[in-house]
C-alpha positions as CSV (number, residue, x, y, z in Angstrom):
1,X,0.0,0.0,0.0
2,X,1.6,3.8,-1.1
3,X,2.0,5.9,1.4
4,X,3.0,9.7,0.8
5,X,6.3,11.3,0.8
6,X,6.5,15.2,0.5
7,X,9.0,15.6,-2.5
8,X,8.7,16.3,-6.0
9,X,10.1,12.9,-7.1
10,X,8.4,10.2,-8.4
11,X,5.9,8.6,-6.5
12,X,7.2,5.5,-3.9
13,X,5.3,3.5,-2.1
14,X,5.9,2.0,1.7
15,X,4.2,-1.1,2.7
16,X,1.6,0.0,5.8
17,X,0.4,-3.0,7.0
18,X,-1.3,-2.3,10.7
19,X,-3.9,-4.0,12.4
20,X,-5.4,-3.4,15.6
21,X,-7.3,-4.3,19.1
22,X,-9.7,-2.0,20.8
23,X,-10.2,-3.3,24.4
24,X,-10.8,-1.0,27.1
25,X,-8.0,1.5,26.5
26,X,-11.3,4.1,26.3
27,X,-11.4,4.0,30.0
28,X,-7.7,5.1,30.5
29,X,-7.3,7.5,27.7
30,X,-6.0,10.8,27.8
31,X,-8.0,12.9,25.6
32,X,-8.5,16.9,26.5
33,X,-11.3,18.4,26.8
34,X,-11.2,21.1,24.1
35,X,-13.1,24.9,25.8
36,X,-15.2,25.5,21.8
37,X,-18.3,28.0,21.6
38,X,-21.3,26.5,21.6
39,X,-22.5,25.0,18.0
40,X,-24.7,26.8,15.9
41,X,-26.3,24.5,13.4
42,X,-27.1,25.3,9.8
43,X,-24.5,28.4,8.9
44,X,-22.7,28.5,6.0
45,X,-19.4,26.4,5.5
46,X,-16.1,28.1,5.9
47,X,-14.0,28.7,2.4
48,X,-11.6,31.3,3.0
49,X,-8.3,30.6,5.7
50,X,-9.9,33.4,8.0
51,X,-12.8,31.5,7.6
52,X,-11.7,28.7,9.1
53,X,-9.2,30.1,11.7
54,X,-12.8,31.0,13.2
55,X,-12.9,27.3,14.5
56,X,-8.9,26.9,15.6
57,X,-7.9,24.3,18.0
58,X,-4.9,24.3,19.5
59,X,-3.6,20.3,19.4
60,X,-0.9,18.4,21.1
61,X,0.3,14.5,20.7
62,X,-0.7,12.4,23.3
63,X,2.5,10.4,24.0
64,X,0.1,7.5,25.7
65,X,-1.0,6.4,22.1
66,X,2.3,7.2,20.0
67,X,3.5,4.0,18.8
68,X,7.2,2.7,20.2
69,X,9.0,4.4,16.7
70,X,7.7,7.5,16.9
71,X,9.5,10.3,19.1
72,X,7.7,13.2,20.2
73,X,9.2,16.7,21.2
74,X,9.0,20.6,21.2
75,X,6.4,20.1,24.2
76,X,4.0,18.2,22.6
77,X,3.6,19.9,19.1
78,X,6.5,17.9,16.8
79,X,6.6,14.3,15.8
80,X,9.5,13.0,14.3
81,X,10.8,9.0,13.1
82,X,14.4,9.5,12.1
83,X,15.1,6.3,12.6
84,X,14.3,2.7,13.8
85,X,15.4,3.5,17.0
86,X,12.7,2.9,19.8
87,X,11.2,5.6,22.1
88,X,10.8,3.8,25.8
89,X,7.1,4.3,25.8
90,X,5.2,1.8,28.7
91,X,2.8,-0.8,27.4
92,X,-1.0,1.1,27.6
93,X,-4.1,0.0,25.9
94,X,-4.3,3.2,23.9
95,X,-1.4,2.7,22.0
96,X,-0.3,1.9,18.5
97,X,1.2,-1.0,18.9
98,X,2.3,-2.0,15.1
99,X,1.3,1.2,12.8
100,X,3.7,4.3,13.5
101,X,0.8,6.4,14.5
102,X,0.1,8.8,17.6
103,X,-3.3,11.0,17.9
104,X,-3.4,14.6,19.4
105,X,-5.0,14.4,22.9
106,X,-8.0,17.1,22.3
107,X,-11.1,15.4,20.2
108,X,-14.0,16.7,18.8
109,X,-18.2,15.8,19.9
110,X,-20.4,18.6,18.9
111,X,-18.2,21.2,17.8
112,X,-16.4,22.1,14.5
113,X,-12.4,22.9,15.0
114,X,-9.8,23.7,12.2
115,X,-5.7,22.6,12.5
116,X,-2.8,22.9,10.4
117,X,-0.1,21.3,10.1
118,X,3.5,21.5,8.5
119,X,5.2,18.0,7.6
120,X,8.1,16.4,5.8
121,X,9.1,12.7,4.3
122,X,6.3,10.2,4.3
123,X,2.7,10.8,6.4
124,X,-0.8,11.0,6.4
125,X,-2.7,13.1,8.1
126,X,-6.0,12.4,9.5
127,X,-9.3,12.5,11.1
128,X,-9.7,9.1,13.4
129,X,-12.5,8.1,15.5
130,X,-12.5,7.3,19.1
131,X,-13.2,3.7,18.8
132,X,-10.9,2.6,15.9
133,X,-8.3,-0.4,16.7
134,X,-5.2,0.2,17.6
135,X,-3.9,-3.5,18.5
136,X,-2.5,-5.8,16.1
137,X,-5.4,-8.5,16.5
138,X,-8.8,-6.4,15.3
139,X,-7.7,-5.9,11.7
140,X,-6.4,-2.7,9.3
141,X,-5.6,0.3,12.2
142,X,-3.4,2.8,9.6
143,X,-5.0,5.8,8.9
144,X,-7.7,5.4,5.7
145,X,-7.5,1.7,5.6
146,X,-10.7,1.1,7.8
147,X,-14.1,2.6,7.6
148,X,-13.4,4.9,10.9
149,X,-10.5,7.0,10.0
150,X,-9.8,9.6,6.9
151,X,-6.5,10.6,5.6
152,X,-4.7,12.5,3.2
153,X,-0.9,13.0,2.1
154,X,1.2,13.8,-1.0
155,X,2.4,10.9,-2.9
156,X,5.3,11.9,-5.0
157,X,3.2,13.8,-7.7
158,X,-0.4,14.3,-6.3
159,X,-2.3,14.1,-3.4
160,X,-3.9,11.2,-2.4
161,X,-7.0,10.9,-0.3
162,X,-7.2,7.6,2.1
163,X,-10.5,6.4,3.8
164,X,-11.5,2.2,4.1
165,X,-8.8,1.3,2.1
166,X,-9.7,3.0,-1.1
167,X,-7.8,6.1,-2.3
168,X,-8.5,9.1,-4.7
169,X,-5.4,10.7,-6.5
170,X,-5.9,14.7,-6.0
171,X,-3.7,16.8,-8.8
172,X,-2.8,20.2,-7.0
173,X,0.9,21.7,-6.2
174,X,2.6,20.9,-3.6
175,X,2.5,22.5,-0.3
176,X,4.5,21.3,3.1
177,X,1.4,22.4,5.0
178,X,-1.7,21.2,5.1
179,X,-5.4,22.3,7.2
180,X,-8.0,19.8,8.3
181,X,-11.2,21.0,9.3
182,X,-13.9,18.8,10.7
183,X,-17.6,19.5,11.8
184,X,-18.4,16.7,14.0
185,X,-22.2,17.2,14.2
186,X,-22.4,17.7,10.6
187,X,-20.0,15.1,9.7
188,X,-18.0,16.8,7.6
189,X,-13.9,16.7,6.8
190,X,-12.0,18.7,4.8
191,X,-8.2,18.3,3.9
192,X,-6.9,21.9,2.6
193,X,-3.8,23.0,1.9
194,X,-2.3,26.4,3.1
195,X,-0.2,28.4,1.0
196,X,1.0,31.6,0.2
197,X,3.7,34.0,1.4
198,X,2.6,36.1,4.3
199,X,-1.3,36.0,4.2
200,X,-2.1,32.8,3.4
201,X,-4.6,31.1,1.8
202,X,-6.2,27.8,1.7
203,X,-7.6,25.3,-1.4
204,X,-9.6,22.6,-0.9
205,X,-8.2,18.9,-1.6
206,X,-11.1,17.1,-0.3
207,X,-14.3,17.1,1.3
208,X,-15.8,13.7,3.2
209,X,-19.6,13.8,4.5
210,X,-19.8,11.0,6.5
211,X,-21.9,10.0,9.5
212,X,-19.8,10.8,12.5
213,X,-21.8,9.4,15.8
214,X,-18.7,10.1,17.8
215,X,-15.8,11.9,19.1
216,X,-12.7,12.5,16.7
217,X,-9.2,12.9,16.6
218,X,-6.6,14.6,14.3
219,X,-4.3,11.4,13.7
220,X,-0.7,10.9,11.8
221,X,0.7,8.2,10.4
222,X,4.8,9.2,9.9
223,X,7.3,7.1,7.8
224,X,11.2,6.9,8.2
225,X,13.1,10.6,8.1
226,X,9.7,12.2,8.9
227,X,7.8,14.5,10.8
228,X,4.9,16.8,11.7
229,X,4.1,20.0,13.6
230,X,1.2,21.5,14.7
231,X,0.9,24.7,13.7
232,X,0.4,27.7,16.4
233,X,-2.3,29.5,15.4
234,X,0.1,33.0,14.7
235,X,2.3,31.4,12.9
């Protein structure tokens, strides 16, 4: 299965093969509580960056699900795998235990929130629900291979979009940064990317509307010599 590598070389592809368990690790997750306005229904969807930076969320990785490869840094906002080198994370429930994946601690139930993200080498970045596997022995757990989790990354010479195994090949430029917005109650996702010099802008690489009947986190899957970084919102 391709995964994405930011570069303007031809397109490679990395073999992802992660399955999962889901257990009980619910009961000793992590997740923040994320302080949103309340959620007024039927207004028209953001288009424009300042649009969307309406509905920012600031994020952090939750070290409790980042699987053993990944290492995590800059107080919470970087995740980097340089190597094959393993991070000495403790055994949990909640945590990847075969795909090199970690989730950001704050969710989303009932609100709409907006992230960006810079990134290099090969990863997808995602939307994941709160009860997708995570252990080796419930079946596919990488981001866009079930039917709970949403992805998107750049291939080599497009973008491709990732959800229950299927993907979509998206042709727009390059850009090392990339928004996700999500409206839980409406159960929409959008993968944007951000570019521009100074005032930025946004263009839409793909909408999902999906039923969304519970809470969701941004999620990344990072390959070898890769990372991602949350974006602060002044940046």
């Amino acid at each position: 299965m391709k995964r994405f590598k930011v570069t303007a070389a031809a397109t490679l592809g990395v073999e992802l093969s992660a399955f999962c368990h889901i257990s009980s690790w619910r009961k000793n997750s992590s997740a923040t509580e994320v302080t949103l306005p309340p959620y007024e229904p039927n207004i028209p969807e953001p288009t424009t960056r300042a649009d969307f930076m309406k509905y920012w969320i600031p994020l952090s990785f939750d070290d409790k699900t980042a699987q053993k490869l990944l290492w995590i840094s800059e107080g919470g906002s970087k995740v980097a795998r340089t190597s094959d080198a393993v991070c000495p994370y403790s055994q949990r429930p909640e945590r990847y235990d075969h795909s090199p994946q970690v989730l950001c601690k704050e969710g989303l139930l009932g609100h709409r929130g907006y992230w960006e993200v810079d990134y290099d080498g090969w990863v997808v970045i995602g939307v994941v629900s709160d009860s997708s596997p995570r252990k080796v022995q419930d079946g596919p757990c990488g981001i866009g291979e079930n039917k709970s989790s949403w992805g998107a990354g750049w291939s080599g010479s497009c973008y491709q979009i990732w959800h229950n195994a299927e993907n979509v090949d998206i042709q727009l430029p390059l850009s090392s940064t990339m928004g996700v917005y999500v409206d839980q109650p409406a159960g929409i996702i959008k993968f944007l990317l951000v570019e521009g010099e100074g005032e930025k802008e946004v263009r839409l690489i793909h909408k999902f509307k999906e039923n969304l009947q519970e809470k969701v986190f941004p999620g990344f899957w990072v390959g070898t010599n890769s990372f991602c970084l949350i974006r602060k919102k002044d940046q």
